[in-house]
C-alpha positions in Angstrom: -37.2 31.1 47.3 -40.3 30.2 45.8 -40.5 26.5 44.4 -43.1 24.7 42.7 -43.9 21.6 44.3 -44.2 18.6 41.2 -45.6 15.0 41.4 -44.9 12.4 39.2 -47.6 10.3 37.7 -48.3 7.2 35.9 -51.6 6.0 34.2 -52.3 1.9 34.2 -54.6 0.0 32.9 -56.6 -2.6 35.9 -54.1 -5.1 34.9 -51.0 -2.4 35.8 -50.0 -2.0 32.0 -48.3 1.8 31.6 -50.1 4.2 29.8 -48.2 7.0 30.6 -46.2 9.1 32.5 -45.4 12.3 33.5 -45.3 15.5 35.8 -48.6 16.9 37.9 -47.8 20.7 38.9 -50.1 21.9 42.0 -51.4 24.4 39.8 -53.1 21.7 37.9 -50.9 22.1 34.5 -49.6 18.4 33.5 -46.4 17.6 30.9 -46.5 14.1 29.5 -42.9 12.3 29.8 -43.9 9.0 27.7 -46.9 8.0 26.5 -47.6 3.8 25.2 -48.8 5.5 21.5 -46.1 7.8 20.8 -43.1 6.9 22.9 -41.1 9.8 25.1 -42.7 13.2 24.1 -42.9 16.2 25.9 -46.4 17.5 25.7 -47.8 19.9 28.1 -51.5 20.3 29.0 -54.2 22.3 31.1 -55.5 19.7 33.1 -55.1 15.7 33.6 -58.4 15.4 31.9 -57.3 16.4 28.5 -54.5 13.6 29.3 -57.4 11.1 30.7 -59.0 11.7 27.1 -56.5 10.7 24.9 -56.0 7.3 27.2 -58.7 5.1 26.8 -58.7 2.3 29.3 -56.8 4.1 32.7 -58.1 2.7 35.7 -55.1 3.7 37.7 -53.5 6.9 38.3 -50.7 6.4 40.8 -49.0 10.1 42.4 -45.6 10.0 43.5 -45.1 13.1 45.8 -41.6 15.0 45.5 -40.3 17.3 47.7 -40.1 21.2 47.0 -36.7 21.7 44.9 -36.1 17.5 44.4 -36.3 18.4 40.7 -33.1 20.4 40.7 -31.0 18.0 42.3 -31.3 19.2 46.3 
């Protein structure tokens, strides 16, 4: 079985305020968990750097690798 490998991510300021949070696919597509302006949401986007664009102020982007097939439990 073919499964897509997910990261999770989070966006911080230099001082290691939260921005936001979500899920980076390999293919490059991104889905937004939370975000500091709106609260949990669950938009999906093209790229990080649409998501980069609509946080002014992220210094940090910190990648937290998952295993193939972590997301379902195994």
């Amino acid at each position: 079985m073919d499964t897509k490998r997910r990261r999770l991510f989070q966006l911080e300021n230099a001082d290691g305020k939260k921005f936001a949070h979500g899920v980076l696919y390999d293919e490059g597509n991104v889905q937004v968990l939370w975000r500091i302006d709106r609260g949990y949401t669950a938009e999906q986007y093209a790229s990080l750097n649409f998501v980069l664009d609509l946080m002014p102020g992220v210094t940090v982007l910190r990648l937290e690798d998952t295993e193939p097939g972590s997301e379902n439990g195994r």
